[in-house]
N, C-alpha and C positions, 0 to 999 in steps of 0.2 A: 504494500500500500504506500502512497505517497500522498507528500503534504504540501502545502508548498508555503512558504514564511512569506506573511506578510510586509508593508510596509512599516506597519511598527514591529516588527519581529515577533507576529502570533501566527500561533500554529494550529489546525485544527486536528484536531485528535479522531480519529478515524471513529463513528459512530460502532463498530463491532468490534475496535479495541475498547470504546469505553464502557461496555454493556460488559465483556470478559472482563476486566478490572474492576467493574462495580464504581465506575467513575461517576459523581452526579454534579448539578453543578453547585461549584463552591468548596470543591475537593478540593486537597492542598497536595500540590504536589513537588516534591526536592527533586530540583534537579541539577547536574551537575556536567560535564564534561570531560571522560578519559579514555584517552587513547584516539583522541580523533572521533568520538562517538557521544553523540547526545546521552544522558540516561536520565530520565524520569522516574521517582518511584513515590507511589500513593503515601503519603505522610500519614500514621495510626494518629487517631486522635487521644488524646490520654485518655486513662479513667477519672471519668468527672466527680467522685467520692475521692478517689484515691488520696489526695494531697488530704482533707480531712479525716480521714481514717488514723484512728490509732488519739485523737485528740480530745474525744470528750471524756467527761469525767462525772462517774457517778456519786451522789451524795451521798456521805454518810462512809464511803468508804467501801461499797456492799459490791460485791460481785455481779454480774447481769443475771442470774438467777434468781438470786435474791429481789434485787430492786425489781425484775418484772412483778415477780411475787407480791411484791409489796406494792407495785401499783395498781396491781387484776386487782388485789384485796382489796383497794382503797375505791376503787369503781363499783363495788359488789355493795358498799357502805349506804 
């Protein structure tokens, strides 16, 4: 398949390479150049929990067993 570069130097991505990559739009994508070759590859997007994961803090000191316990119980009230 071929592309051909724009005036501003955009390229269009061939409609059945971006259906097999899962490309949509607004995908990000790295690219780079080695060896004389273009190389684009799909950018993962993080996990969007992940940076807050590991940061909350429960009261009293209780373990997430416990506090669940202690909040079902306090809804049953």
């Amino acid at each position: 398949m071929n592309s051909i570069v724009s005036e501003k130097g955009q390229i269009t991505i061939p409609k059945a390479v971006r259906d097999r990559l899962g490309l949509h739009p607004g995908a990000v994508l790295q690219v780079e150049a080695v060896n004389g070759r273009l190389i684009a590859q799909k950018k993962v997007a993080a996990d969007a929990c992940g940076k807050w994961r590991g940061r909350g803090k429960l009261p009293c000191a209780a373990n997430v067993d416990d506090y669940l316990k202690l909040t079902r119980d306090a809804d049953r009230s």
